[in-house]
C-alpha positions in Angstrom: 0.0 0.0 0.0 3.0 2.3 0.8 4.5 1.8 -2.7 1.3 2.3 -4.4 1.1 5.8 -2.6 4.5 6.4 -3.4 4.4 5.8 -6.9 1.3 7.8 -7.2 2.8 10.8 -5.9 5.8 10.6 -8.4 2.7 9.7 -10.9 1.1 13.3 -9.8 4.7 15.0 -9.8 5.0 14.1 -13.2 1.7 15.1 -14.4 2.6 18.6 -12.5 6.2 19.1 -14.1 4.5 18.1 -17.5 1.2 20.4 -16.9 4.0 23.1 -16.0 5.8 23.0 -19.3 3.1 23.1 -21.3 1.9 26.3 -19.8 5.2 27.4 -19.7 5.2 27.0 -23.6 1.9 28.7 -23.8 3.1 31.7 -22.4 6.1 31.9 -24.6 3.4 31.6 -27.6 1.3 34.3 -26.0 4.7 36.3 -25.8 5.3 36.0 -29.6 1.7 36.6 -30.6 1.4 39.6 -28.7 4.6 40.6 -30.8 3.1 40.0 -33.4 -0.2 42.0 -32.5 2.0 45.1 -31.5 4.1 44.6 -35.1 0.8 44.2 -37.1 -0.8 47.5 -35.1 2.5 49.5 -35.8 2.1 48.4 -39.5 -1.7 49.7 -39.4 -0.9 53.2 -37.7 2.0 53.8 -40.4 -0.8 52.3 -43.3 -3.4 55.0 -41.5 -0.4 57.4 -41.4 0.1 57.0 -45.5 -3.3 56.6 -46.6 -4.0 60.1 -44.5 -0.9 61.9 -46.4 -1.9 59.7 -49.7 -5.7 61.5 -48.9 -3.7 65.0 -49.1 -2.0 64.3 -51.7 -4.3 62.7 -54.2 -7.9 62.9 -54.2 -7.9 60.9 -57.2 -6.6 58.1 -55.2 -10.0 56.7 -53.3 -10.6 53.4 -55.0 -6.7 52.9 -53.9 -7.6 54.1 -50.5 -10.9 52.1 -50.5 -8.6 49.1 -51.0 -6.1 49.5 -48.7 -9.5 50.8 -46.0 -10.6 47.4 -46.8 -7.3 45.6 -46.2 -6.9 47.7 -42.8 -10.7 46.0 -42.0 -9.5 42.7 -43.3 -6.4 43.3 -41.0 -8.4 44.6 -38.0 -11.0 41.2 -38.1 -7.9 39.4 -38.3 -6.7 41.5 -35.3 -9.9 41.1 -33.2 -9.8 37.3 -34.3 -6.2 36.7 -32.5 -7.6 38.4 -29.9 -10.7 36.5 -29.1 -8.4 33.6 -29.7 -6.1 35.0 -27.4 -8.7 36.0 -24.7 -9.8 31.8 -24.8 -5.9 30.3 -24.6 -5.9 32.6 -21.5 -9.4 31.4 -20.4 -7.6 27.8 -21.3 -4.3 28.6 -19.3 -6.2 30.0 -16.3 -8.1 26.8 -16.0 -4.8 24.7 -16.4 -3.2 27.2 -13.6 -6.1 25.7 -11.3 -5.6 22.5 -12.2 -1.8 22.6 -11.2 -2.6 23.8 -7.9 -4.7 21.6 -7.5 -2.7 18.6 -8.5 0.2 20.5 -6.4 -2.4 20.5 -3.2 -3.1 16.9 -3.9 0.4 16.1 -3.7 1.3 17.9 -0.7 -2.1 15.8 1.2 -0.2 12.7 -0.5 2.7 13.8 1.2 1.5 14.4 4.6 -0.7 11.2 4.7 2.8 9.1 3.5 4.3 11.0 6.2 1.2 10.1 9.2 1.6 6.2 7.9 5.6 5.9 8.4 5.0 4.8 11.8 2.3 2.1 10.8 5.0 1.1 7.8 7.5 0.3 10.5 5.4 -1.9 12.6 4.1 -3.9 9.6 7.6 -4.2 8.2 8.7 -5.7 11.8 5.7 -7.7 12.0 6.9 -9.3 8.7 10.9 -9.7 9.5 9.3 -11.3 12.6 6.8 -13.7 10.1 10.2 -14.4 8.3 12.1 -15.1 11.1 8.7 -18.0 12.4 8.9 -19.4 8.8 12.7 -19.9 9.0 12.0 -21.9 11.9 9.3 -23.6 11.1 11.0 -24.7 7.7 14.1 -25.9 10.4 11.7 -27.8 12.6 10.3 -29.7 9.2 13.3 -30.5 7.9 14.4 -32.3 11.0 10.7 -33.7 11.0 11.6 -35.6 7.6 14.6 -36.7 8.4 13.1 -38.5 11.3 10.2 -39.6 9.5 12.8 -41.0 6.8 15.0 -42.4 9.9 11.2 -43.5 11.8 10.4 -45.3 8.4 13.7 -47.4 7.8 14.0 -48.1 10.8 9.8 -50.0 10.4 11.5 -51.4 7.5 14.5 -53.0 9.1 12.1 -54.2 11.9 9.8 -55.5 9.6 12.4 -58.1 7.9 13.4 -58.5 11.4 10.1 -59.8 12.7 9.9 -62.0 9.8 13.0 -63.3 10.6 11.5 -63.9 14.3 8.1 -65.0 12.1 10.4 -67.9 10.9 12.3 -68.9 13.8 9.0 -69.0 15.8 7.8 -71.4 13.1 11.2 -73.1 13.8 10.3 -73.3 17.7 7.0 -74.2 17.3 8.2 -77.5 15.3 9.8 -78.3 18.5 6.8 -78.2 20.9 5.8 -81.9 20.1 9.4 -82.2 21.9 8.6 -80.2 25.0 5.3 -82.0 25.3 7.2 -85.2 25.2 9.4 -84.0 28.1 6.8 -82.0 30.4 5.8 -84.8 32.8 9.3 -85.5 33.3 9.7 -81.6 34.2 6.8 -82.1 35.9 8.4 -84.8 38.3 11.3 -82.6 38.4 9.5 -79.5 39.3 7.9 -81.4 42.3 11.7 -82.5 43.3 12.6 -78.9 43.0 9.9 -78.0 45.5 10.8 -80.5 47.8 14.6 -79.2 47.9 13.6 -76.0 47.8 11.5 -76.7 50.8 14.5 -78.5 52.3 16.7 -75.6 51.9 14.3 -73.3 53.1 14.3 -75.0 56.3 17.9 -75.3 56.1 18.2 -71.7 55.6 16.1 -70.7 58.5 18.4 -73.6 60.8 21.6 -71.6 59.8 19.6 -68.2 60.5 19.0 -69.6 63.9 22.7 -70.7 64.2 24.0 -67.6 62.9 22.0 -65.6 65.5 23.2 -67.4 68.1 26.9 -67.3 67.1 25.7 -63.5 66.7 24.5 -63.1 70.2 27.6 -65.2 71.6 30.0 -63.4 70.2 29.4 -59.9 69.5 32.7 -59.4 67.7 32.0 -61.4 65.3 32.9 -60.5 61.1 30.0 -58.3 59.1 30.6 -61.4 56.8 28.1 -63.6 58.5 25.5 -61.0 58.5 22.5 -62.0 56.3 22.9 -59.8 53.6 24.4 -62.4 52.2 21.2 -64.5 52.4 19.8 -66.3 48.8 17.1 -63.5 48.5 20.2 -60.8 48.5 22.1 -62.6 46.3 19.3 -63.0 43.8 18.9 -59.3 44.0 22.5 -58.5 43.0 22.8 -61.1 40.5 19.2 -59.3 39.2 21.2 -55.8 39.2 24.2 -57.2 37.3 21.8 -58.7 34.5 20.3 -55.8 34.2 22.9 -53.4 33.7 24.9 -55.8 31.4 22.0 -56.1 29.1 21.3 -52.8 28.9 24.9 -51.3 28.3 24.5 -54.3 25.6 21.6 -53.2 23.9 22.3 -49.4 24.2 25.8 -50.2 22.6 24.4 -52.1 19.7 21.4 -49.4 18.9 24.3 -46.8 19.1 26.2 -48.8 16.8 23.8 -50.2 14.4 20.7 -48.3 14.3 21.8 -44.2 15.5 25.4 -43.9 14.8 25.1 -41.1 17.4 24.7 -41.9 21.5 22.2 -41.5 24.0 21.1 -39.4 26.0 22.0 -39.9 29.9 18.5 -39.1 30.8 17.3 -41.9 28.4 19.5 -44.4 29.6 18.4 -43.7 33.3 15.0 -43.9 32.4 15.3 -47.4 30.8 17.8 -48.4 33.8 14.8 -47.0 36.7 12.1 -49.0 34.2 13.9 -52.2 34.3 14.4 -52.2 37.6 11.0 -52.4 38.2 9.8 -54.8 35.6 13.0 -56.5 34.8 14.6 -60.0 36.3 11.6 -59.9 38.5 11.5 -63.7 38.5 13.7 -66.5 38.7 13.5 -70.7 37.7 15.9 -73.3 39.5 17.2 -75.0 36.3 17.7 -78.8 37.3 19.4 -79.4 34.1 21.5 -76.7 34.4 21.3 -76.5 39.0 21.3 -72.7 38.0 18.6 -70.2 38.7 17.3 -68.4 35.6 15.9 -64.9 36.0 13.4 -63.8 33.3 12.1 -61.7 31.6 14.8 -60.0 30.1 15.2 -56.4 28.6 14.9 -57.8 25.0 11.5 -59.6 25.8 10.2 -56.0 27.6 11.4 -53.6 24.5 9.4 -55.9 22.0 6.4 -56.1 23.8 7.0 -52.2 24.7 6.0 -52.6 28.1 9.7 -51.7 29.4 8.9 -48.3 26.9 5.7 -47.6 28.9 7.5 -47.8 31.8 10.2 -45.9 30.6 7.9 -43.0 30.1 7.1 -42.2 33.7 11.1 -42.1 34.3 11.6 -39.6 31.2 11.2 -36.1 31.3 8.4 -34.4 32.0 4.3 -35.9 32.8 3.4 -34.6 29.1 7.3 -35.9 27.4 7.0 -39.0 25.5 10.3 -41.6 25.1 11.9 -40.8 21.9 10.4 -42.6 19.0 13.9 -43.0 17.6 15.7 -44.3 21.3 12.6 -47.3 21.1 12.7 -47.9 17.4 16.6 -48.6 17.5 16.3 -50.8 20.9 12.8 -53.1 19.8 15.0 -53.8 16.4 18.4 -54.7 18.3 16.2 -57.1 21.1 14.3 -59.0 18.0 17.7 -59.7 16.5 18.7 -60.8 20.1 15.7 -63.1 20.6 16.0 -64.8 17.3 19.7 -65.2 17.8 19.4 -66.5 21.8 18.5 -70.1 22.2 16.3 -70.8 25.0 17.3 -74.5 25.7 13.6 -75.9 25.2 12.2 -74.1 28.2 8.8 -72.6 27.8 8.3 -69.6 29.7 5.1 -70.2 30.9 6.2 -73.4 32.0 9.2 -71.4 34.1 6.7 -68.6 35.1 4.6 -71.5 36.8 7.1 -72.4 39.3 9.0 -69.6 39.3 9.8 -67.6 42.5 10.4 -63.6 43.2 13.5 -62.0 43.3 13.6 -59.5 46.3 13.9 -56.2 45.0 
C-alpha cells in the first residue's frame, strides 16, 4: 500500500512538471503573438499614417484608399480574431493554472498522509521480518521432521524383515513343541523335586539363620561377613542388578552402533535403567538341568512387547514428554535380532513362570 502511494505521488509529480511545461510553452506563444499584434498594429498606424498623407495628396486616389480601407478591415478582423483567440488560450491557461494547484495541493495531502503512515510502515515491516524469522523456523523444525520420519520409516522397514526373521524362527520353535510336550511330565516330576529341595533348603536356611543368631549373640565381635545380607534372597537381588545393567549397556551399545550412529542421551538411559528395575529380572526358575537359577524376563522380551517403553515414560522427562520414537525404534529392532539369535534351551516360559519364584527387590 506504501509503494502504491509512493508511486502515485511521483505519478502526480510528473503530471505537474508536465502540466508546468506546457503552460510554460503557452506563455512563450502568447509572448510572440502579442509581438506580433504590436508589429501588425504599428504596421496599421503607419498604413493610417500613408493613406491620410496619400488623402492629401491625391484625391484621385479613393478606390486605392478604399482598398487599402478594406485591407486595414481585413487586418483589424484578423486582429480582433487573435484576440478572441487570445482571450480563450488565457481562459484555457487559467483553468490549467487551477488545475496545477490543484494537483500540487493533492500532492502535498499525499505527502502528509505518507508522512502520518511511516510509523504504521515500520510496525508492519517488523511484523513481517518477525513472520520471516517463524517461517525460518518452522521450515528448520520440518526438515528435522523428515529426516526423522525418513529415519522412523527405515528403521519399520529394518524391523519389519526382522520380525519376519523372528516369524520364521517361531515357526522353527513351534516344530519343536511336540518335543517339549514329550518331556513336560518328566519336568513335571522334576518341578515337584525342586519344591521339595527347595522346601528343604528353606528349612535349612532358616536352621543356619538360627545358628548364625546365636553365634551373633555369643560373640558380638564377630565378622559383618556372616550377617545375612548375604542370604539367597540378597544374592538374587544383586545377580538381578548385574543382569540388568549388562543387558542394557549391551543393547544401548548395539542401537548406538547399528541403528543411530550417534549416543544416547544420559536421561534416556536412566530412564530405561529405573524402568527395568522395576519390571526386569523380577523372576527366577531353579534349572535342574543346568542347577542354575534363571531370571526372566529380560530387557529384549520388555522392548518388544513395549512394556519396558511404557514404563520408561514415567522415568523420562516431563508428565506430558513421551520416550523418543527414535531411542525405542533402534532398541525393539536390536532385542528382535537378540531373541532370534538366543536359544532358550527348550524351556517354555510359561512353564518357568509356573514355578517360578520372586526375586527381592
Amino acid at each position: 500500500m506504501l509503494k502504491q502511494r509512493e508511486e502515485a505521488v511521483t505519478q502526480a509529480e510528473m503530471q505537474i512538471q508536465e502540466a508546468t511545461e506546457r503552460l510554460e510553452k503557452k506563455q512563450l506563444e502568447l509572448v510572440d503573438q502579442e509581438k506580433e499584434l504590436e508589429a501588425l498594429k504599428s504596421s496599421i498606424e503607419e498604413a493610417e499614417q500613408q493613406l491620410n498623407a496619400i488623402k492629401e495628396k491625391n484625391e484621385t486616389t479613393q478606390e486605392r484608399i478604399a482598398a487599402d480601407q478594406k485591407a486595414l478591415d481585413e487586418k483589424k478582423e484578423a486582429l480582433v480574431a487573435m484576440e478572441e483567440e487570445l482571450d480563450g488560450k488565457m481562459i484555457d491557461l487559467a483553468a490549467m493554472t487551477t488545475k496545477v494547484t490543484e494537483a500540487q495541493d493533492a500532492v502535498v495531502a499525499m505527502k502528509e498522509e505518507h508522512d502520518t503512515t511511516t510509523l504504521e510502515t515500520k510496525a508492519l515491516e517488523e511484523k513481517e521480518m518477525a513472520l520471516v524469522a517463524m517461517e525460518k523456523e518452522l521450515d528448520m523444525k520440518i526438515s528435522v521432521l523428515n529426516v526423522m520420519t525418513s529415519k522412523v520409516s527405515e528403521a519399520q522397514e529394518t524391523m519389519a524383515a526382522r520380525e519376519q526373521a523372528l516369524a520364521d524362527k517361531e515357526k522353527q520353535l513351534a516344530s519343536r513343541e511336540a518335543e517339549l510336550n514329550n518331556i513336560k511330565s518328566e519336568l513335571n516330576d522334576l518341578a515337584k523335586f525342586q519344591l521339595e529341595q527347595q522346601t528343604s533348603l528353606d528349612s535349612q536356611e532358616k536352621d543356619l539363620e538360627e545358628r548364625e543368631k546365636n553365634l551373633l549373640a555369643a560373640s558380638p565381635s564377630a565378622s559383618p561377613s556372616a550377617s545375612p545380607s548375604s542370604s539367597p534372597e540378597k544374592k538374587g537381588s544383586d545377580k538381578r542388578n548385574q543382569l540388568i545393567e549388562s543387558e542394557l549397556l549391551e543393547l544401548v551399545g548395539e542401537a548406538e552402533k547399528e541403528e543411530l550412529e550417534q549416543p544416547f542421551e544420559k536421561d534416556a538411559v536412566d530412564a530405561l535403567r529405573s524402568a527395568a528395575g522395576k519390571i526386569c529380572y523380577v523372576k527366577m526358575y531353579y534349572d535342574v538341568f543346568k542347577d542354575e537359577f534363571l531370571y526372566f524376563p529380560t530387557l529384549a522380551k520388555t522392548l518388544l512387547d513395549m512394556t519396558l517403553i511404557t514404563e520408561a515414560e514415567s522415568y523420562y522427562g516431563d508428565e506430558d514428554e513421551t520416550f523418543p520414537l527414535e531411542y525405542s525404534a533402534a532398541l525393539r529392532s536390536i532385542s528382535a535380532l537378540k531373541m532370534v539369535d538366543e536359544e532358550d534351551g527348550g524351556i517354555d516360559e510359561d512353564y518357568m513362570e509356573r514355578l517360578a519364584i520372586d526375586v527381592e527387590l
